[in-house]
DRENTOR-30022 format. One record per atom (N, C-alpha, C, CB): residue in one letter; x, y, z. Coordinates in pm, whole numbers, plus 50000, padded with zeros to 5 digits. Glycine has a CB too. Example, Ala and Ser with C-alpha at 12.3 -4.5 7.8 and 13.67 -1.06 7.14 Angstrom:
REM residues 2
A513194943150780A512304955050780A513204967050780A511314955350905S512854977550708S513674989450714S512905000350787S514084994050572
This chain:
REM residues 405
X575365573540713X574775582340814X575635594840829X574635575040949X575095606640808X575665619140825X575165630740940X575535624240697X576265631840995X575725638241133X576225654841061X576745631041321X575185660541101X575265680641030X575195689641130X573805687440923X575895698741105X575575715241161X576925711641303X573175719541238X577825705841316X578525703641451X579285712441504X579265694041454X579805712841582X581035717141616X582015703641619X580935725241755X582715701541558X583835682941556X585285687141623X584405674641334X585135682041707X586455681141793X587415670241731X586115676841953X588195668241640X588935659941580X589985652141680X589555667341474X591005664241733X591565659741817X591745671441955X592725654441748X592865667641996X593205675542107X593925691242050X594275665842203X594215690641889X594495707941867X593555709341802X595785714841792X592675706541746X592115708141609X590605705141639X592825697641490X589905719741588X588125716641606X587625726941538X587365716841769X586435721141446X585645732241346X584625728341361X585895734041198X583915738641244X582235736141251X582275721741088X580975758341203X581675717641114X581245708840973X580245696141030X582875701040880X580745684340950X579965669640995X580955658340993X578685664840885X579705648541006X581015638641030X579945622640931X581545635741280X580695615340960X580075602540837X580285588240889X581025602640673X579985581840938X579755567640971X578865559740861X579055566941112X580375549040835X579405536840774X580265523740804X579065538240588X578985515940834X579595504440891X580935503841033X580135498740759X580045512541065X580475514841247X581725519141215X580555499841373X582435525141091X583505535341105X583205549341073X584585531841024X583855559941115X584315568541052X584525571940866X585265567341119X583955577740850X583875580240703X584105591140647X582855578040659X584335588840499X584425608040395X582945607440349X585815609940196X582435598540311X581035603340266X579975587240398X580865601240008X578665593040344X577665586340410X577275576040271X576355597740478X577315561940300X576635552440219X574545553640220X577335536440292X574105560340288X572745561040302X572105574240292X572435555640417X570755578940310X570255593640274X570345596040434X568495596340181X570375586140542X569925597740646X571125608140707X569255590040781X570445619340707X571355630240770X570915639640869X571835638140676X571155637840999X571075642741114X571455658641160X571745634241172X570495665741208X570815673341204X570985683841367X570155675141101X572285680641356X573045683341513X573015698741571X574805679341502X572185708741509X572585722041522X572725725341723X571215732441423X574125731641686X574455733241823X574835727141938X573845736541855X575395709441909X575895700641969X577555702541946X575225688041923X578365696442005X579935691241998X579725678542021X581055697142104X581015672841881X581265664841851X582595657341896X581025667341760X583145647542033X584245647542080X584615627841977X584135650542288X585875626341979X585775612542024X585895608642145X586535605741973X585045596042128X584665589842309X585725591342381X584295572742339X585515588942532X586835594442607X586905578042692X586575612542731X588335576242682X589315561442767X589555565442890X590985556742706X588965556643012X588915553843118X590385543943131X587495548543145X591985552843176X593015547143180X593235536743282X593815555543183X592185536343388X592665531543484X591055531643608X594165541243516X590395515543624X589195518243697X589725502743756X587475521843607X588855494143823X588545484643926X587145482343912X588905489244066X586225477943776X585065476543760X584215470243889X585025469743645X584685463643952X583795453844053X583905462944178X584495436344083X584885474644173X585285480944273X584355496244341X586655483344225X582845493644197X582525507644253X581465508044309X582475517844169X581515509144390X580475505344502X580755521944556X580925488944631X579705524844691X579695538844753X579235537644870X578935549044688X579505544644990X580625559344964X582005551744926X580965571345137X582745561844927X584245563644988X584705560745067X584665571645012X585755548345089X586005548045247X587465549245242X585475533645336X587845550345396X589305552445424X589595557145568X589875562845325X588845548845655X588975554345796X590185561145835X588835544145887X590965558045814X592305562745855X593505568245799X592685555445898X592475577045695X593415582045593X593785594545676X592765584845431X595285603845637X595625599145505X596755590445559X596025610945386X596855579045424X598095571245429X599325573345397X597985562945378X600125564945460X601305569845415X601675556045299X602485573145558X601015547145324X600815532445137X599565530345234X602445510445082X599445532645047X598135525045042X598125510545033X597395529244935X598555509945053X599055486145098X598055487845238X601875478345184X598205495945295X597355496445430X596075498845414X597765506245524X595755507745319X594085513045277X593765496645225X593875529245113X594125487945130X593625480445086X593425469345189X594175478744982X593905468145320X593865459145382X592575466545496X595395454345427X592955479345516X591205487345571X590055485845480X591195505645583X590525485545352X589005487045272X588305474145242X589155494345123X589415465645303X588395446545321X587235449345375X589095432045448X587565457545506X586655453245658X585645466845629X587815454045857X586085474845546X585375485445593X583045484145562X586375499745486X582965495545599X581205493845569X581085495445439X580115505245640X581675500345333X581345499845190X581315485045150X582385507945104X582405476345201X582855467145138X581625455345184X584455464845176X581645457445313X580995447545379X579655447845367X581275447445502X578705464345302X577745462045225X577335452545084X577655471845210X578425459344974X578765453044872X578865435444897X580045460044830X579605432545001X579205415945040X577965409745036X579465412745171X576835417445067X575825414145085X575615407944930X575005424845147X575905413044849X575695412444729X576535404144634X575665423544698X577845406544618X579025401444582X579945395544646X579495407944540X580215384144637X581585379744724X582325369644674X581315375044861X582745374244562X583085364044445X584575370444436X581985364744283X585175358944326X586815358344330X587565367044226X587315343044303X588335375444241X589035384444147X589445374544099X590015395144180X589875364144085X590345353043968X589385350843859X590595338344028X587845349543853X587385346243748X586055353443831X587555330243687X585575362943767X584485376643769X583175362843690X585195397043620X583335357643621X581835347743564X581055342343679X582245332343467X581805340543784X580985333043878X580595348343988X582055317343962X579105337144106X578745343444211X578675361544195X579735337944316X577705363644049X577055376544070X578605388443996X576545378344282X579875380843953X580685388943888X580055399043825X581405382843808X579835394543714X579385406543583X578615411543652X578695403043432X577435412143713X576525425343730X577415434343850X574685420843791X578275425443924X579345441144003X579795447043889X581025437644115X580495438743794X581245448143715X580325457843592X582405438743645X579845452243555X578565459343462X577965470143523X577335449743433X578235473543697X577765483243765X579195499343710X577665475943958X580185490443715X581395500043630X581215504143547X582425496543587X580595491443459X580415493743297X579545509943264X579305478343228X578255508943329X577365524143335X577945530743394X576065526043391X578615530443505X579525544243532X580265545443429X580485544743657X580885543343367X582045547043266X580795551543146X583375531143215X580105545143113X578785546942951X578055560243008X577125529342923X577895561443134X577455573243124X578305583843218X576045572243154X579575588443180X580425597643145X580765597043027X581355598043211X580685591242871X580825590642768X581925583242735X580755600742730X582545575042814X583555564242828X582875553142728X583785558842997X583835547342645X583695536442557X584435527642548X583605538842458X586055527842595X586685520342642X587465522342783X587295517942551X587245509642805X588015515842989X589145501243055X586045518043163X590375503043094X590905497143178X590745487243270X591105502743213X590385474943304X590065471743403X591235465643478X589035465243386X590975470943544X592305465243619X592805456743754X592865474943637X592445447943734X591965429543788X593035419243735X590225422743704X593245404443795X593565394943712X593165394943580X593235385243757X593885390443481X593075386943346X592515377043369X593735384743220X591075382743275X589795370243299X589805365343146X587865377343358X588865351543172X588795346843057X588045350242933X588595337743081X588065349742794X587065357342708X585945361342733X586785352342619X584945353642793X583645350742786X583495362042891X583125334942813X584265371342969X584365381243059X584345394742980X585595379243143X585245393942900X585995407342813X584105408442710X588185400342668X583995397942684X582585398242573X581515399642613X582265387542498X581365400342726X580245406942809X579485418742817X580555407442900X580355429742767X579915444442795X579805451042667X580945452642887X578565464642655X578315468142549X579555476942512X577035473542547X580835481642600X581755487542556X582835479242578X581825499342601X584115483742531X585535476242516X585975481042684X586795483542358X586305463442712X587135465842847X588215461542789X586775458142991X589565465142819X590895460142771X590855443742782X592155466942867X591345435742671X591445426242708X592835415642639X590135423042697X593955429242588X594695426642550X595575430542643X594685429042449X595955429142775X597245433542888X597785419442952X596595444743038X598635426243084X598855415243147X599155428443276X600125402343076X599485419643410X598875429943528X599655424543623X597185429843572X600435436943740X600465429043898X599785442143992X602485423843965X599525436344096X598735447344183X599635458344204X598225442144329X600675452544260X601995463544331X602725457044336X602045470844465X604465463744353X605415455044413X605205453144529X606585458444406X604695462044599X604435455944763X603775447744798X603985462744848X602535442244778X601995434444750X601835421744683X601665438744739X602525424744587X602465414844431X601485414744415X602875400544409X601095401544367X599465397744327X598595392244422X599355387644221X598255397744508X597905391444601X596245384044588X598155401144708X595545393944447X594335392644393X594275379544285X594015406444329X595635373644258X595295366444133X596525367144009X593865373344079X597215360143987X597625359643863X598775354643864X597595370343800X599535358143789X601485351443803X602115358243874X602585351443671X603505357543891X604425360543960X604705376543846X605635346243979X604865386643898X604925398443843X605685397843689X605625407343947X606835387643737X608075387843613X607555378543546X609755384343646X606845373143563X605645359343470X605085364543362X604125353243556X603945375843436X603225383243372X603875393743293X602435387443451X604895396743318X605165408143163X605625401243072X606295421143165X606635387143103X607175377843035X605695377842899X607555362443149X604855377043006X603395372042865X603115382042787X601665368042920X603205393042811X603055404342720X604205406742570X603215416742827X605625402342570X606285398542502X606485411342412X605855386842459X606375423842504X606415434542481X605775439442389X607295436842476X604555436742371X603495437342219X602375448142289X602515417742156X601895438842458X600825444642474X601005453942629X599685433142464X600065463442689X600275463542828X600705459042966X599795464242838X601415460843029X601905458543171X601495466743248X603205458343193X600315461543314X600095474543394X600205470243576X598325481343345X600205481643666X600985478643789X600585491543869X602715476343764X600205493043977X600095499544092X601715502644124X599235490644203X602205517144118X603505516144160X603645529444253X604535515044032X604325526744398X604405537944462X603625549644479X605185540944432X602825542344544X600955548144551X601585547944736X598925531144473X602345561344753X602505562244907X603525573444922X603025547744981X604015575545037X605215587345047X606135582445174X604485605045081X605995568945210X606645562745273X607725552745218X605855558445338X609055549245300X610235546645259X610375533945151X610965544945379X608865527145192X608255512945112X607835516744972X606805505645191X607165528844990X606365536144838X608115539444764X604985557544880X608875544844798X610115553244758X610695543244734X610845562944849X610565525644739X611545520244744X611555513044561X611505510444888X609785515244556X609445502744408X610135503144359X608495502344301X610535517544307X610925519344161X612325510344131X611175536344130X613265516844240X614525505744219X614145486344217X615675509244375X613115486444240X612785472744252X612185470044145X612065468844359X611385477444057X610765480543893X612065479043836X609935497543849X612985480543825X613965480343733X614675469943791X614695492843706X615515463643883X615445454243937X615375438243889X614675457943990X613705442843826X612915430043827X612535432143667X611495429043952X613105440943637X613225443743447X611455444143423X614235425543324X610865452643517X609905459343477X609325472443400X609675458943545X610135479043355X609885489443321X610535489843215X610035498043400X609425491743138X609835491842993X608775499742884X609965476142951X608985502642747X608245507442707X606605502842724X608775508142610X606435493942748X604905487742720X604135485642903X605155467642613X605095495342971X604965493843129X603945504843149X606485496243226X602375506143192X601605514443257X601275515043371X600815514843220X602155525443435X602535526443574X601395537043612X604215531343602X600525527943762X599555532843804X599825544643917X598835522143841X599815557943927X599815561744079X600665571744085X600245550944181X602145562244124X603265571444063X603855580444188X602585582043933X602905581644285X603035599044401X604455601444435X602145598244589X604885586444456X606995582944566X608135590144431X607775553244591X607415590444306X608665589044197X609565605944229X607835587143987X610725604244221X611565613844209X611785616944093X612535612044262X612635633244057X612495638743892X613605631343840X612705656943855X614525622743909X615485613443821X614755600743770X616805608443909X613585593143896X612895582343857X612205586443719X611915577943968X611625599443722X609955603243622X611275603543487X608565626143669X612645606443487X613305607443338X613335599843327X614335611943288X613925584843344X614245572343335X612785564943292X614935567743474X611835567543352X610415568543285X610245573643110X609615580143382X610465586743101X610435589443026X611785585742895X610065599143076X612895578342940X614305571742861X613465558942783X615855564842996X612645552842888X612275542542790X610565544342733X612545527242873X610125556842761X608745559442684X607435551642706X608975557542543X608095551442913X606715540942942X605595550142994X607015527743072X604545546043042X603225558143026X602655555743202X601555552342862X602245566143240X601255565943344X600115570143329X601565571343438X599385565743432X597935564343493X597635570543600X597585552443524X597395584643589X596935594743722X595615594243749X597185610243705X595075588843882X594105591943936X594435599444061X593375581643948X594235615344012X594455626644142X593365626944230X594615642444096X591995621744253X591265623044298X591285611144435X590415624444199X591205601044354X592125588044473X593025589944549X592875577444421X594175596644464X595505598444535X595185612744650X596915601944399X594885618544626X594845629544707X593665626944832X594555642544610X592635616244788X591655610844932X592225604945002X590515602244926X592905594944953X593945585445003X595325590545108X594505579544869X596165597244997X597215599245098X597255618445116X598895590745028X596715626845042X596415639445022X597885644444970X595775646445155X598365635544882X599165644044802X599215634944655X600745647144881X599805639044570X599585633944391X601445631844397X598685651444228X601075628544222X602505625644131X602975643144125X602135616643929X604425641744115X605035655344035X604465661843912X606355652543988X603075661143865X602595666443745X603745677043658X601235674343789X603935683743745X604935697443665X606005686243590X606045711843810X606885681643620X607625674843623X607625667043514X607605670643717X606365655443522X606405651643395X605955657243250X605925642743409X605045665743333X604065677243158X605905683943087X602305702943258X607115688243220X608265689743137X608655677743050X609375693143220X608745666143105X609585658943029X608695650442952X610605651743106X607495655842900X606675653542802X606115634942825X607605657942654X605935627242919X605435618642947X604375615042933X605595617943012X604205604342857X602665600142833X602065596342922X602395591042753X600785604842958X600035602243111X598665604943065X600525613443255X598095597243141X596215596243131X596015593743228X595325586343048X594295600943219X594005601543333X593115585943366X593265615743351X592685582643490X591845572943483X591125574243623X592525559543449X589945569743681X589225573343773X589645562143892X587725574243722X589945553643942X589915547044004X588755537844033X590295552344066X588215532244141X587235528544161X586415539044261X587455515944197X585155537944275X584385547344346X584875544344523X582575544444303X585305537344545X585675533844634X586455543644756X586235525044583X587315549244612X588335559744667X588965572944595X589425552144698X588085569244437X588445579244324X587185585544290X589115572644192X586685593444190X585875601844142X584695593844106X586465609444039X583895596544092X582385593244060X582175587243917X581465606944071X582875595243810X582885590943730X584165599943638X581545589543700X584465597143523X585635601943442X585165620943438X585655591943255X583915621443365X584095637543416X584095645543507X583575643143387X583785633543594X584225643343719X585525643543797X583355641343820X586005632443712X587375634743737X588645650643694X587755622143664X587925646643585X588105660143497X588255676643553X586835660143412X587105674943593X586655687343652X587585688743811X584795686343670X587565675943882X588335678344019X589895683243949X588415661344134X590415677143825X591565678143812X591715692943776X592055668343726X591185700943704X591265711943630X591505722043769X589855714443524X590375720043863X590485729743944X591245729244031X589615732543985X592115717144111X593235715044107X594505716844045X593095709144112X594495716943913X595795720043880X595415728843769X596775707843848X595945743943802X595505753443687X596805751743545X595455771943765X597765746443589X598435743643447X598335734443361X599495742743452X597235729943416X596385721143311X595775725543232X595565713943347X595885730643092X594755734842997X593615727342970X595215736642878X592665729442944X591645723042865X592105708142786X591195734142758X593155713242667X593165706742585X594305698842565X592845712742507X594935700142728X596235688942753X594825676542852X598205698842899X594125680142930X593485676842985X592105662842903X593265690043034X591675669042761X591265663642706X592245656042624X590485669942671X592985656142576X593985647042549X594655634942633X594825654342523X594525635242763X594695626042899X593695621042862X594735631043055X592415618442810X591125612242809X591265606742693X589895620542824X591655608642554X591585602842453X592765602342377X590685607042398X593705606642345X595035602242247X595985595842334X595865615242169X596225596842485X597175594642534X596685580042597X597645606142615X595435580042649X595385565642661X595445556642540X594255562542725X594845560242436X595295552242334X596345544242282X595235557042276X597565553042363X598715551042287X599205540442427X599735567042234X599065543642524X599455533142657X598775525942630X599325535642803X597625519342584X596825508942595X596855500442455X595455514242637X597815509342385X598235502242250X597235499942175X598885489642261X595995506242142X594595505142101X595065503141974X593515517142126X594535493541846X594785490041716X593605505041638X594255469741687X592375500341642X591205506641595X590435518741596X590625501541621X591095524941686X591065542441757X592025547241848X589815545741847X591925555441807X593465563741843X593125574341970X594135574741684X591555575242006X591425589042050X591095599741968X592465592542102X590775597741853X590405605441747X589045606741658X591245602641676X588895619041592X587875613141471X588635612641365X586565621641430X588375604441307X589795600341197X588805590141108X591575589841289X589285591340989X588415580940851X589385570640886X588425586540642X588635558140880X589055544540909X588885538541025X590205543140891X588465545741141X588985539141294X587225541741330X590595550841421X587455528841416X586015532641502X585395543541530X586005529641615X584085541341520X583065554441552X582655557541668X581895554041493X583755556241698X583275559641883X583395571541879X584215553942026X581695577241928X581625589441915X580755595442043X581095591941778X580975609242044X580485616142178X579805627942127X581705620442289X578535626242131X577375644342087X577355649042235X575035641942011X577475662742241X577235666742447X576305681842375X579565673042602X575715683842483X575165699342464X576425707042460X574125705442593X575955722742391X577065729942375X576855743642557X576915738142171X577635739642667X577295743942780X578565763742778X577725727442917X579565756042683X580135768242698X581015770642577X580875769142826X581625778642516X581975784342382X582795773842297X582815797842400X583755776442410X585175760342404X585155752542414X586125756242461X584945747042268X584655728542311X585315720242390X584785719642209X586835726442456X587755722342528X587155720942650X588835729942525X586835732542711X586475738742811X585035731042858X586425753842774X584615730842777X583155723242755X583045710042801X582755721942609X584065698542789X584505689342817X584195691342962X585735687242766X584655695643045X585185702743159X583805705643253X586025717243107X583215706643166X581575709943228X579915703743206X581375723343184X580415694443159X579195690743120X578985678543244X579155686042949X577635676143224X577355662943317X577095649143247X576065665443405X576165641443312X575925627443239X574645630843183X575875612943336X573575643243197X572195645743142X572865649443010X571125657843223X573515658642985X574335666942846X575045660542776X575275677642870X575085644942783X575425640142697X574155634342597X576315632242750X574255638542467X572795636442359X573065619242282X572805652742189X574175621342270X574645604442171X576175602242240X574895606741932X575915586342242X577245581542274X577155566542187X577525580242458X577725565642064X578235557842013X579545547842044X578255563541939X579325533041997X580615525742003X580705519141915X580885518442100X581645517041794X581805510441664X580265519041592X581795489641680X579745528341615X578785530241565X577505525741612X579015527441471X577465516441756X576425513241776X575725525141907X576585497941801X574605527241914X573835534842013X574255532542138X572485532342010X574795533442213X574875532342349X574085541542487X576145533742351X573905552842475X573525557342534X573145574542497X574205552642616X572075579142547X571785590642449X570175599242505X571625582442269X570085606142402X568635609642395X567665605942266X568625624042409X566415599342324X565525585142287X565575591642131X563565581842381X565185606142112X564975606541946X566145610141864X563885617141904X567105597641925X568775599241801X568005581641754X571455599541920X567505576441828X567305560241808X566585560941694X566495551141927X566015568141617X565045562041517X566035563441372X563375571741511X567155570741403X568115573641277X568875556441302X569465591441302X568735548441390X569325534541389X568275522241361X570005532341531X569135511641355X567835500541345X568605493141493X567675487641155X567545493941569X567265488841734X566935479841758X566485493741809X566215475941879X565615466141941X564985471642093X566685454441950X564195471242090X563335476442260X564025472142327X561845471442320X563995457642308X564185446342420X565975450242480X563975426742329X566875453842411X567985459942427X568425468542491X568225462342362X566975478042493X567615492742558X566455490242700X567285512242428X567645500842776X566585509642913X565945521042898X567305514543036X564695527842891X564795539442861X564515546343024X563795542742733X564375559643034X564425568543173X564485579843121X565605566943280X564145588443219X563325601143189X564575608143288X561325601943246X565105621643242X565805632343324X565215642443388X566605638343258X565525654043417X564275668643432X563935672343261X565215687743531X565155671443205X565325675843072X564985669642961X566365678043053X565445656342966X565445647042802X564095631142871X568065637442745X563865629542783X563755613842742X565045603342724X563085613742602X565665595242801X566845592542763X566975574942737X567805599042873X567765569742661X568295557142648X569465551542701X568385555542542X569535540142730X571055532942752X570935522142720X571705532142881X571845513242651X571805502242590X571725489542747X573275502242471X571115480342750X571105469742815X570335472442912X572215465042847X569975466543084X569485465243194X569735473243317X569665455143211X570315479843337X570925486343469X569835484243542X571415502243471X568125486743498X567695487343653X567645474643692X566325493943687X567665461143602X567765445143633X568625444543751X568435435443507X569615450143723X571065452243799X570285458543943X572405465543702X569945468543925X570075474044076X568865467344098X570145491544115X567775462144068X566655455044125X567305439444222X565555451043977X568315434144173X568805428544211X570035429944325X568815425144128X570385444144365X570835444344454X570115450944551X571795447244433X568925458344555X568205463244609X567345448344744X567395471144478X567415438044635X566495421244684X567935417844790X566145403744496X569335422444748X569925410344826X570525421344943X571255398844727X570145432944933X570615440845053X569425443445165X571195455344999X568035443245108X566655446445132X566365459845114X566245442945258X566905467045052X566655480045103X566975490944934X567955483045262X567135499744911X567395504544766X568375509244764X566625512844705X569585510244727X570525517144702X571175527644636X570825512744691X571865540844687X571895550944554X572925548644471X572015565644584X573515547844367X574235554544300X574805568144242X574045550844260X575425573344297X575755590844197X576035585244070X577415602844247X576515574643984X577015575643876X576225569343829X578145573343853X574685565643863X573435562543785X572455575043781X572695549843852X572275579343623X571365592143698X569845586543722X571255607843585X569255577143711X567965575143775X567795563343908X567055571043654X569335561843942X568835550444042X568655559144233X570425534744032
């Protein structure tokens, strides 16, 4: 299969006009078949990594009665009781220990389309580890190679081992990931010495949050080449201030971005994007798109894609309308209608209906829905999903990060 006429965003320096080649759900130099697609006037990204979400967590509005905080240890103990949550009950009230039971997957599968339609193909979840039959559930890759604690302040209070348990299991191969100093109080300021401490921090450590760290903590960060997870949109609803960005973009730290849950972070990954850009103007374009795809890669230790288009690695791929010159920039602006194809290993995920006949399908598989603009597809049920929460709330519910619900 040969996709023609593009603009191909390769990576985060590098983008021309040409095509691109999938066979057998990789990346390719030539096409094994005659069909060839013809893209005139689309960009070509690889899919973009969701560093950091709470799939079961996105429910709407936003809450935070009593923000801003000074730890969020306190928001999470408001956002039990609050009216988002206690809607979502109506529906879900099942155990962060094992998501299979009491209506799990369809909360989290409600993540899953927020992330599929921002052009997300792999995403973070960041929960107890669940058992296989959890991770194999979804038409895109949820991490299912980590190990996790909520916070030091907290610990695990959701599920799992004893903090020093859980990295013990990682055996420094795979992810450690951790809520750390998500506050500007003397408790937030205190983790980090307690991260090291407790011989947490280490290269394979993905530190969530970050806001308390000082520019001696963020080097010592950067001494052993461990990575963060900025969600500025959370952090700034939450407590209305972020991480030292300047700080680490100096000392060259591997950081991605990730959305949080809707709960308290962005709607979806591009709109994360977009809050971040206009927020922080020393953000380029194409440090910005790189937070979305090479840099989570490399924190999440991905084997099969890098964040790239590259011969050999998954075809996770992203077609968007072309909205503005710079494909960088472009990133930056597009919505969930402007996305035309969203591939994973090469399979269809989500798109506009006449990319489907260049595949071999199944009806029964897809949703289709209509925009102002396109005819559109998405792989699996969403409206099953919201028909079913619509029955157990009585009433219909919106989503922003569904565009037809």
């Amino acid at each position: 299969m040969k996709f023609s006429k593009l603009i191909v965003v390769k990576n985060w320096k590098r983008y021309k006009s040409g095509s691109i080649c999938i066979t057998d759900g990789f990346f390719s130099e030539k096409s094994n078949d005659k069909i060839n697609i013809d893209c005139n006037e689309l960009i070509a990204y690889p899919s973009l990594i969701n560093c950091h979400d709470h799939l079961v967590g996105n429910w709407l509005p936003k809450t935070a009665k009593n923000r801003p905080y000074k730890n969020t240890s306190v928001w999470v103990e408001d956002m039990k009781t609050s009216g988002s949550v206690i809607e979502r009950n109506k529906f879900w009230t099942g155990n962060l220990s094992n998501l299979m039971e009491n209506d799990g997957i369809c909360m989290a599968m409600l993540g899953i389309y927020k992330n599929i339609f921002s052009g997300v193909t792999i995403v973070q979840d960041h929960i107890p580890v669940q058992n296989d039959e959890y991770y194999q559930s979804f038409p895109i890759e949820v991490i299912s190679q980590y190990r996790q604690g909520h916070s030091i302040t907290l610990g695990n209070w959701w599920g799992g081992m004893s903090l020093e348990d859980e990295m013990a299991e990682t055996h420094n191969k795979i992810p450690f990931v951790i809520h750390l100093a998500e506050g500007i109080d003397d408790s937030a300021k205190s983790e980090f010495v307690a991260l090291e401490r407790m011989n947490l921090l280490r290269q394979n450590s993905l530190l969530v949050h970050c806001t308390a760290f000082t520019k001696s903590e963020l080097k010592k960060i950067k001494d052993v080449d461990a990575n963060i997870a900025w969600c500025p949109n959370s952090n700034i609803f939450l407590l209305d201030t972020t991480l030292d960005i300047d700080t680490i973009l100096d000392l060259d730290i591997n950081i991605s971005l990730g959305t949080d849950s809707t709960l308290s972070g962005s709607i979806n990954l591009l709109k994360e994007l977009l809050f971040t850009k206009k927020l922080f103007s020393q953000l380029t374009p194409q440090l910005l798109f790189k937070m979305v795809t090479e840099n989570p890669a490399k924190a999440l230790k991905l084997k099969n894609y890098n964040g790239k288009i590259e011969i050999g690695k998954d075809a996770n791929l992203l077609l968007t309308k072309k909205v503005t010159e710079n494909p960088y920039e472009n990133l930056l602006n597009i919505e969930s209608k402007d996305i035309m194809l969203l591939l994973y290993r090469g399979i269809p995920i989500y798109g506009c209906v006449d990319f489907l006949k260049y595949f071999s399908w199944e009806a029964k598989n897809y949703f289709m829905f209509e925009t102002d603009e396109e005819k559109m597809f998405v792989i699996g049920h969403p409206e099953e999903i919201l028909m079913k929460i619509y029955k157990a709330l009585g009433t219909q519910k919106h989503f922003d990060y569904i565009p037809f619900s």
